[in-house]
C-alpha positions, 0 to 999 in steps of 0.5 A: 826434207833432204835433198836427194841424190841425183847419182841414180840409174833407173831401175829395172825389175828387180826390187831392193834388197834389205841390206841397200835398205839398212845401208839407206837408213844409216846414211842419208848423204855421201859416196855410201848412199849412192853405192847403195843405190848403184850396187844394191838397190837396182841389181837389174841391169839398167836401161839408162844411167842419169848421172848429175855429179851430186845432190840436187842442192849442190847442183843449185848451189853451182849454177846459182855461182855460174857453173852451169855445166852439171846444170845442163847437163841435168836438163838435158836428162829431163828434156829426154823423153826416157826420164819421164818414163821412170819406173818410180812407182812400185818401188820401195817407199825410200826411192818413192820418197827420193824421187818426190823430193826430186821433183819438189826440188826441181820445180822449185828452181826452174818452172820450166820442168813443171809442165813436163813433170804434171804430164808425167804424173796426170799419165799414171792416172791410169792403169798401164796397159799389158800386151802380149805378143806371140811374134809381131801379133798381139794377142792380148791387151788389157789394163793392168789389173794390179793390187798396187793400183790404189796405192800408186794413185794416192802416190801420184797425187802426193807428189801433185800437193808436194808440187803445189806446196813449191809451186802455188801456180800449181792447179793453173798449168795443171788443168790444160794437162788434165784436159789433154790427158782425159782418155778417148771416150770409147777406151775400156770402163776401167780406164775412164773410171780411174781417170775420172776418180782420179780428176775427182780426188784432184778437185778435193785438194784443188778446190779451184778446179773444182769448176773445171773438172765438173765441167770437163767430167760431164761434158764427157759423159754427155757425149757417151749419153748421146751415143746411147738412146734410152730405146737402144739400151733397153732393146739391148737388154731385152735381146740378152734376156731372151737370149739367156733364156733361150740358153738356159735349158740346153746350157746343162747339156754342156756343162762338164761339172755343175758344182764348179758352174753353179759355184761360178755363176752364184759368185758373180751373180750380183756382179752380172746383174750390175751390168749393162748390155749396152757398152757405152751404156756400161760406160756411162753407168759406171761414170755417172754411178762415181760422179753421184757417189762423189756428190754424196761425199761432198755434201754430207757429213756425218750423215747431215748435209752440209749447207754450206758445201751443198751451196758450193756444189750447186753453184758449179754444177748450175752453171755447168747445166746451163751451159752443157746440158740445157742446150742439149737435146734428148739426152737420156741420163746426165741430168739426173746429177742435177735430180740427185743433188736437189734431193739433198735439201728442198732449198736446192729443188726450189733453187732449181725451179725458180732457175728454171723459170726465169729462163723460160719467162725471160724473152732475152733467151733464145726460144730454144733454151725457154723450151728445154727450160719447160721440159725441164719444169715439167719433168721435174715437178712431175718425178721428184718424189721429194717436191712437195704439194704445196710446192707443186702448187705454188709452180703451177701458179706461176705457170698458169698465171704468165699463161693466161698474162701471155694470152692476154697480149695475143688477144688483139695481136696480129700472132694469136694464131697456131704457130711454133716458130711465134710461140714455142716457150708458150706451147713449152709451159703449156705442156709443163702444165698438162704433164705436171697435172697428169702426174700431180692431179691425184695428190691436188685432189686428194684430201678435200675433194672440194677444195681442190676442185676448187683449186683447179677450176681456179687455174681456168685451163678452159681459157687455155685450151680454147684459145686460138693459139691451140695448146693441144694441138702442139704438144705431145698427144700422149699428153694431151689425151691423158689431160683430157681424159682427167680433166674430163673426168673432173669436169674442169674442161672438155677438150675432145671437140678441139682434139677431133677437130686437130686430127682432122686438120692436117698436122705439119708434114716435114722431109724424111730424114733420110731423104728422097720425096718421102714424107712424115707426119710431125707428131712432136712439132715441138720437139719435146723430151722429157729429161727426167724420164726413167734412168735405166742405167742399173747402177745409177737407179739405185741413187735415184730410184727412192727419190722417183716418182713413177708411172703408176698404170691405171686400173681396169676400173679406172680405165672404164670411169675415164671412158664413161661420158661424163655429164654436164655439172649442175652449180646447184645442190654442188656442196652436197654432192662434193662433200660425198666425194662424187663428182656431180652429174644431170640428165644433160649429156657430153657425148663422145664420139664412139671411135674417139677414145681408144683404150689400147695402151702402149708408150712411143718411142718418144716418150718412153716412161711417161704415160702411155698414148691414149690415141685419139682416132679422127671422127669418121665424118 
C-alpha cells in the first residue's frame, strides 16, 4: 500500500470532481497529486489546513535521522481536538482509502496515536445527530437517517482490522473505548441499536472480545429490564388498545382524504404492530431482538448448528448468567437469551440445568443465589417446550431425592422448624417441584395411566408436604393450591387440611414500603419470580414463541372434576381400575371444607403468566 500524503486540507462539503479523480488515478506521488487534492478535490473553502511537508514515509525517514521538526509538527495536528473530527466518511473511495492508509501508518510508528484514533473510529458508530435551529431555539434533533449509514459502519470497521493487522494489541486498548463510548441507556433506539450491532460485528473479528462485549451488551439491557415490569409494559399496551378503539369511529370525521389515509396506515401496519408502547420496552425489544438474531448467526451454518461455536458461545454467555443475571431479581425478559440459545441442541438445555443444580445444592453459595437457581430450574423445566419427558423426569428426581435427603438431616435437628432465613434453597426446590408438576403432570400421566401414578407416588411429595418444615405454607399460593388441586385429583397427597391450617395461622407481617405504621401481609416471604414467565416483548416473542410452552386454561368440566371430593383409594381391585384409566374410588369421603376452594380465577400481579390463584379461603370456625 502506498504511502499517503499528508499535504491535505480537510474537506468541506463539496464532493471531488472527476478530473481530481483521473489526475489521482494517473499519479500516486509528487506535487501533481497533492494540486489535485488542494485544487480539485476539496473545492469548498477549508475550515483548517494540516500541512506536514510530504508523505508519511518521509516524515518516518526524517525523524528516524533526528529531524524531529515535521514530526512535531504532525503531532501536534493529531493532539488537535479538530483532526479527530475529520470529515473522511462519505467522501470518495480514493480519499477513504487515503486516510486509512494514514491511520495505518501512524499507529505503526507511534502507539501513542492509537488510543486517540480507536476514540475517533468507536465515535462513528453511531448515526450523527441533525439539529436545526430557528435563531438560539432547536427546534429539531433527530439521528441521521442517511442511506450511507451502512456503509460508512462497514468503513469504520475496516480501518479497525487495518489497525489491528499493524497493532496486534489492537482489541486490548480498544475495549476500554468501546465501554466509555456505549450511549446513555435512555438515548434514541436508533442510536443504542447501531451501537450495540456495531459492538457485535466488532466481537466476530475480535473473537477475544467476544466475552467482554456480551457482558457489557447485556449488562445494558438488564438496566433498561429493570426500568420496565412485565405488569407496566402490558398496562401500557392495554391503555393504546383502548385508546385507539375508542378513536377509531370518530377518526373517519377528520379524515381530509381516505385514499391517501387508508394507503398510509396498510403501509405501515406491519410496522405499528411491531411497536411497543412502552419506550423502554420499545428499547429493549429492538436490543434484544439483535442480540437473539446474532445468536443464530453465530451458532448456525448452512441451517445446522455448529457444535463447536454453540459450545463457545455457551461457555460465555454462562458466565455472563452467573454473573449478571442470577443476582438479579425479577427481571422480566433478558434471560430469555439463555432460553433461546439451549434451544438450539438438548445437550446445551441439559448443560444449563445441571448448572443450575449444582448451584442450588452446593451450600458454599450465598442462600440467595441457591434460591434464584430453583427459580430458574423450575421455570425452565416448566416452559421449555424442547426439554423432553424423560428429562423432566430425570430433574424431578433429583430434586425430590436431595428433598427427602435434606428432611433427613432436619429430622433430629434443632431447624426442623418453618423458617425462610434457615431454609430458604429447601423451600426454592420445593417450589421447583410444585411448578414443575403443575406444568408437566399431564405429559407424566399420560400414556400409561398406571405407571405414571406409579411414577409420582414413587416421588412420596406426602413426606414433603407433612413435614414440619412446611413447604406450603412458603411457597407461592398460586402454586400451592394448583398442586393441591391435582395431587388431590390423583390422590397422591392431600394438602387442604395443611393449607387451611396455614391460613388460619398468621402469615409473616413486614413494614409498607412506603413507610409510616402500616403493615402487609407477606404473601411471597420467599420472594420468588418466576424468570421464564411469558416474554411480552412483540419482536422477542417470535425467537421464542415456538419453543414456549404455555398456560393452557382448564376447561369448564376440568374445572368441576377438581372441586369434586376425591375418595379415599382402595389398594384392592387397583389394577382393574387403573387399566380403565379411572382413578379409583369407595364410599369413604375426603371432605372439603365448602369455602375452601374458590373456583374465581385470576393471575397476580406477582405472578403474571403462571396459573392463576385458586384462593384458598380460611375455615370459618
Amino acid at each position: 500500500m502506498a504511502a499517503p500524503l499528508l499535504h491535505t486540507r480537510l474537506p468541506g462539503d463539496a464532493a471531488a470532481s472527476s478530473s481530481a479523480v483521473k489526475t489521482l488515478g494517473e499519479s500516486r506521488t509528487g506535487i501533481s497529486y497533492m494540486r489535485a487534492l488542494e485544487n480539485d478535490f476539496f473545492s469548498s473553502p477549508p475550515r483548517k489546513t494540516v500541512r506536514f511537508g510530504g508523505t508519511v514515509t518521509e516524515v518516518l525517514l526524517k525523524y528516524k535521522k533526528g529531524e524531529t521538526n515535521d514530526f512535531e509538527l504532525l503531532k501536534n495536528q493529531l493532539l488537535d481536538p479538530d483532526i479527530k473530527r475529520l470529515p473522511w466518511l462519505n467522501r470518495s473511495q480514493t480519499v477513504v482509502e487515503e486516510y486509512l492508509a494514514f491511520l495505518a501508518n501512524l499507529v505503526s510508528a507511534q502507539t501513542v496515536f492509537l488510543r486517540p484514533c480507536l476514540s475517533m473510529i468507536a465515535s462513528h458508530f453511531v448515526p450523527p445527530r441533525v439539529i436545526i435551529k430557528e435563531g438560539d431555539v432547536d427546534v429539531s434533533d433527530s439521528d441521521d437517517e442517511d442511506d450511507n449509514l451502512p456503509a460508512n459502519f462497514g468503513t469504520c470497521h475496516r480501518a479497525l482490522q487495518i489497525i489491528a493487522r499493524y497493532v496486534p494489541s489492537t482489541p486490548w486498548f480498544l475495549m476500554p473505548i468501546l465501554v466509555e463510548k456505549f450511549p446513555f441507556v435512555r438515548k434514541s433506539e436508533r442510536t443504542l441499536e447501531c451501537y450495540v450491532h456495531n459492538l457485535l460485528r466488532i466481537s466476530v473479528y475480535f473473537p477475544t472480545l467476544r466475552h467482554e462485549i456480551l457482558e457489557l451488551i447485556i449488562e445494558k439491557l438488564l438496566k433498561l429490564d429493570v426500568n420496565a415490569s412485565r405488569q407496566d409494559i402490558e398496562d401500557a399496551e392495554e391503555t393504546a388498545t383502548q385508546t385507539c378503539g375508542g378513536t377509531d369511529s370518530t377518526e373517519g370525521l377528520f379524515n381530509m382524504d381516505e385514499d391517501e389515509e387508508t394507503e398510509h396506515e396498510t403501509k405501515a401496519g406491519p410496522e405499528r404492530l411491531d411497536q411497543m408502547v412502552h419506550p423502554v420496552a420499545e428499547c429493549l425489544d429492538i436490543l434484544m431482538s439483535l442480540v437473539l438474531s446474532y445468536m443464530k448467526d453465530v451458532c448456525y451454518v448452512d441451517g445446522q448448528v455448529d457444535n463447536g461455536k454453540t459450545k463457545d458461545l455457551y461457555r460465555d454467555l454462562i458466565n455472563i448468567f452467573d454473573k449478571l443475571l442470577l443476582p438479579t431479581h425479577a427481571s422480566c425478559h433478558v434471560q430469555f437469551f439463555m432460553f433461546y440459545l439451549c434451544s438450539f441442541k438438548l445437550g446445551f438445555a441439559e448443560a444449563f440445568l445441571e448448572h443450575l443444580w449444582k448451584k442450588l445444592q452446593d451450600p458454599s453459595n450465598p442462600a440467595i443465589i441457591r434460591q434464584a437457581a430453583g427459580n430458574y430450574i423450575g421455570s425452565f423445566l416448566a416452559r421449555a417446550k424442547f426439554i423432553p419427558l424423560i428429562t423432566v423426569r430425570s430433574c424431578l428426581d433429583l430434586l425430590v431425592n436431595w428433598l427427602h435427603i435434606y428432611l433427613n438431616n432436619q429430622d433430629s435437628g434443632t431447624k426442623a422448624f418453618c423458617d425462610v432465613a434457615l431454609h430458604g434453597p429447601f423451600y426454592s426446590a420445593c417450589q421447583a417441584v410444585f411448578y414443575t408438576f403443575v406444568f408437566r403432570h399431564k405429559q407424566l400421566l399420560s400414556g400409561n395411566l398406571k405407571e405414571g401414578l406409579r411414577y409420582l407416588q414413587s416421588l412420596n411429595f406426602e413426606r414433603i408436604v407433612m413435614s414440619q418444615l412446611n413447604p406450603l405454607k412458603i411457597c407461592l399460593p398460586s402454586v400451592v393450591n394448583f398442586f393441591a388441586a391435582i395431587t388431590n385429583k390423583y390422590q397422591l397427597v392431600f394438602c387442604y387440611t395443611i393449607i387451611e391450617r396455614n391460613n388460619r395461622q398468621m402469615l409473616p407481617v413486614i413494614r409498607s414500603t412506603a413507610g409510616g405504621d402500616s403493615v402487609q401481609t407477606c404473601t411471597n416471604p420467599l420472594d420468588t419470580f418466576f424468570p421464564f414467565d411469558p416474554c411480552v416483548l412483540k419482536r422477542s416473542k417470535k425467537f421464542i414463541d415456538p419453543i414456549y410452552q404455555v398456560w393452557e386454561d382448564m376447561s369448564a368440566e376440568e374445572l368441576q372434576e377438581f372441586k369434586k371430593p376425591m375418595r379415599k383409594e382402595i389398594v384392592e381391585d387397583e389394577d382393574d381400575d387403573f387399566l380403565k384409566g379411572e382413578v379409583p374410588q369407595n364410599d369413604t369421603v375426603i371432605g372439603i371444607t365448602p369455602s375452601s376452594f374458590d373456583a374465581h380465577f385470576r393471575s397476580p400481579s406477582s405472578s403474571v403468566g403462571s396459573p392463576p390463584v385458586l384462593y384458598m379461603q380460611p375455615s370459618p370456625f
